[in-house]
C-alpha positions in Angstrom: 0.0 0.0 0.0 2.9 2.7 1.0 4.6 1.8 -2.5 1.7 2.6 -4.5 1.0 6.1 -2.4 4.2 7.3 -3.1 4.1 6.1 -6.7 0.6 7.9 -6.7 2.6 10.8 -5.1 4.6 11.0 -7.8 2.6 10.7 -10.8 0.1 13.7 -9.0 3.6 16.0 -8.8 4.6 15.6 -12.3 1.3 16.1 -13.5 0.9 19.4 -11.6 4.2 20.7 -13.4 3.5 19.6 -17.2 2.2 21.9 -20.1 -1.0 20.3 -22.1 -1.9 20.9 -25.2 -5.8 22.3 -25.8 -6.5 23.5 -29.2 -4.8 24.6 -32.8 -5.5 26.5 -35.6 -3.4 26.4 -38.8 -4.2 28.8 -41.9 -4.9 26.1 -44.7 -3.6 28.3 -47.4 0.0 27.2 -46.0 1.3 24.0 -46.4 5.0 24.4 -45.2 6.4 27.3 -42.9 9.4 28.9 -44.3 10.1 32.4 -43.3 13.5 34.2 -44.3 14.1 35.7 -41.0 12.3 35.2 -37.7 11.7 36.9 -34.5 10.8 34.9 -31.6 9.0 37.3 -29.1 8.3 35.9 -25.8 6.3 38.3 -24.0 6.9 39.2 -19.8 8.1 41.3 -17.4 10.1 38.4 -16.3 13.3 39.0 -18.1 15.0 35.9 -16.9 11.9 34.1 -18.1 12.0 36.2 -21.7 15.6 35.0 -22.5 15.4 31.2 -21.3 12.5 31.0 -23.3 13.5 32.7 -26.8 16.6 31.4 -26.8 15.2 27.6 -26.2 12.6 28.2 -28.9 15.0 30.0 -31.7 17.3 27.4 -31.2 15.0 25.4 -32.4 13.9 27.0 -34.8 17.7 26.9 -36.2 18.1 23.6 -36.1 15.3 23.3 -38.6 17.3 25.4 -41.1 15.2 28.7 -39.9 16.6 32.1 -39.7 15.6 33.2 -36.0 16.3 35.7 -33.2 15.7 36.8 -30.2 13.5 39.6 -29.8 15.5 40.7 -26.9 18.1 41.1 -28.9 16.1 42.9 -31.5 13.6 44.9 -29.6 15.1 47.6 -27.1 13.7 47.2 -23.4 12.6 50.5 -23.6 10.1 49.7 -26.3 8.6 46.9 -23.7 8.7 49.3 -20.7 6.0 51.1 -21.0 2.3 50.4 -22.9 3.1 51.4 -27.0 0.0 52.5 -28.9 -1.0 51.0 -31.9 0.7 53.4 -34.5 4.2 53.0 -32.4 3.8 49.3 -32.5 3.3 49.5 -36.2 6.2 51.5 -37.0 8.3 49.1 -35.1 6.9 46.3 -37.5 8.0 48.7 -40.3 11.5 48.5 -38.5 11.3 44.7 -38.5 10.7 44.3 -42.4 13.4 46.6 -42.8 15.8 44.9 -40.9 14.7 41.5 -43.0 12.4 39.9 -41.0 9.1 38.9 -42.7 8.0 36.8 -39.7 6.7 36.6 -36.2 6.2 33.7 -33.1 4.7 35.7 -30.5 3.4 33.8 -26.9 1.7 35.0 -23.9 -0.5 34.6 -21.0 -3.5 34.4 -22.0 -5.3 33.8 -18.9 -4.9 32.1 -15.6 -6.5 30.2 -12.8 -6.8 29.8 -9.4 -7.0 25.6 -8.7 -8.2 23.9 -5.7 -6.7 19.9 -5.3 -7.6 17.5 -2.1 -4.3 16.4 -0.5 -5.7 13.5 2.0 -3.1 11.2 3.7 -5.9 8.4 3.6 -5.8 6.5 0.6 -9.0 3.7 0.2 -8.7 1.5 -3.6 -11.9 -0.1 -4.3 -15.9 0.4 -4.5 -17.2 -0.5 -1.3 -15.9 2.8 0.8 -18.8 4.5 0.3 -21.7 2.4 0.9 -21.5 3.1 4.4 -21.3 5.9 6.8 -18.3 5.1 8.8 -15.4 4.4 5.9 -17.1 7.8 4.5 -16.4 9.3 7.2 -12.9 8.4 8.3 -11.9 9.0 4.6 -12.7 12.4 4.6 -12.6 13.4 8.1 -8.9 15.7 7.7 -11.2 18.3 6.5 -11.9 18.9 10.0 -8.0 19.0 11.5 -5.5 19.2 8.7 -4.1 22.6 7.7 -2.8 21.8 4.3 -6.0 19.4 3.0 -6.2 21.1 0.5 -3.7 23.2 -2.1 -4.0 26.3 -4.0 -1.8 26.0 -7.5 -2.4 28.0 -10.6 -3.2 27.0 -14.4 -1.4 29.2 -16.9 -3.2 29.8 -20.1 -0.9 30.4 -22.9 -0.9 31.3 -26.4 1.7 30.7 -29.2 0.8 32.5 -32.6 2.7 32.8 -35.6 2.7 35.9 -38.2 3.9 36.8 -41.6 4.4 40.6 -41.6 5.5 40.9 -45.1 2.2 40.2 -46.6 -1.6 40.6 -46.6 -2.6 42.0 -42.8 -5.9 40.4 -43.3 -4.2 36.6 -44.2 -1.4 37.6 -41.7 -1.9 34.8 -39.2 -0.1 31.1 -40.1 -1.0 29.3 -36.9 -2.2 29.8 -33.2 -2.2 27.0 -30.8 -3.2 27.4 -26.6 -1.8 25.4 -23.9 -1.9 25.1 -19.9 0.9 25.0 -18.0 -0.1 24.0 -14.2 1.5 25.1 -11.5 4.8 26.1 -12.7 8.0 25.9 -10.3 11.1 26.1 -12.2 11.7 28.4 -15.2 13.8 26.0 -17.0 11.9 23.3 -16.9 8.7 24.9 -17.7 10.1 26.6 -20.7 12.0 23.3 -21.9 8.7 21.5 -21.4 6.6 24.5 -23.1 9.0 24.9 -26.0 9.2 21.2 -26.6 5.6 21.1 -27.2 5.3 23.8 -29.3 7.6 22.5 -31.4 6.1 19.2 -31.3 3.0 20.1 -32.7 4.2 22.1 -35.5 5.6 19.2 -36.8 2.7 17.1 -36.3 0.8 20.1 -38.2 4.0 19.6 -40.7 4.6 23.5 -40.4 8.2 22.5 -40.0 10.6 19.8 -40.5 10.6 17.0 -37.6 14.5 16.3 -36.8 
């Protein structure tokens, strides 16, 4: 019984730190993703977060024989300091074509949310627990005298979209896709995990080349 709590234990703590996968949406008039020259734009105020994760992701992107930077490395922090209206953030995209670029990734937080999980020491495998009052009881009954029965953690809704900039504004967007990250602890980690499947389902999309 202990070996199969902890191993429950386990499989509950890697499952509250992965990123999951909810929904796509590719433009159909574009079979294979090829841009000239790519910025990868991760945005947060969490500059530590902002360069783990667009370095990850352009690396990527080079290893797939795409021609991709860092927007960090592009786009001054004083542009992201402060709120930009929408004529200033259009002459910076004249800026980008300019200096070459003709395309976009862009990801942020969409949304997040405040989660509730049980964390009860008792453990009871089977059906018969709850036919009757007293194993009900005594399964639930650290509502009453346990601090920690239950924990707060957070789902991160998050949005990866890609743009050609060169072309028609109106046909701009090649693909969108949104995923949850739960209860994120370690930068690296998450962004390794978040990046990884990003880029795993572009290539099951075949938007670019699987390695």
């Amino acid at each position: 019984m202990k070996k199969i709590v902890f191993i429950l234990g386990i499989l509950i703590l890697t499952a509250c730190s992965s990123t999951r996968f909810v929904d796509s949406w590719k433009n159909k008039g574009i079979e294979v993703f090829s841009p000239q020259k790519l910025l990868v734009i991760g945005m947060t105020e969490n500059l530590t977060a902002r360069k783990i994760f667009e370095e990850k992701l352009k690396e990527q992107f080079i290893n797939r024989g795409i021609n991709a930077y860092e927007s960090s490395m592009v786009i001054g922090q004083s542009f992201t300091a402060s709120k930009r209206s929408e004529e200033e953030i259009e002459m910076m995209k004249e800026e980008l074509l300019q200096q070459g670029f003709d395309a976009v990734v862009i990801t942020a937080i969409v949304g997040i949310d405040d989660k509730t999980i049980q964390r009860s020491g008792h453990y009871t495998f089977g059906y018969n627990w709850w036919y009757r009052f007293g194993p009900y009881f005594y399964r639930f009954q650290d509502i009453y005298y346990t601090p920690d029965y239950y924990e707060n953690y957070k789902v991160f809704h998050i949005e990866t979209s890609i743009y050609n900039i060169s072309g028609d504004e109106d046909k701009s967007l090649v693909w969108v896709g949104t995923f949850n990250i739960v209860d994120p602890v370690n930068i690296t980690s998450t962004v390794n995990d978040y990046v990884d499947r990003i880029i795993g389902q572009l290539e099951r999309e075949n938007l670019i080349e699987k390695l």
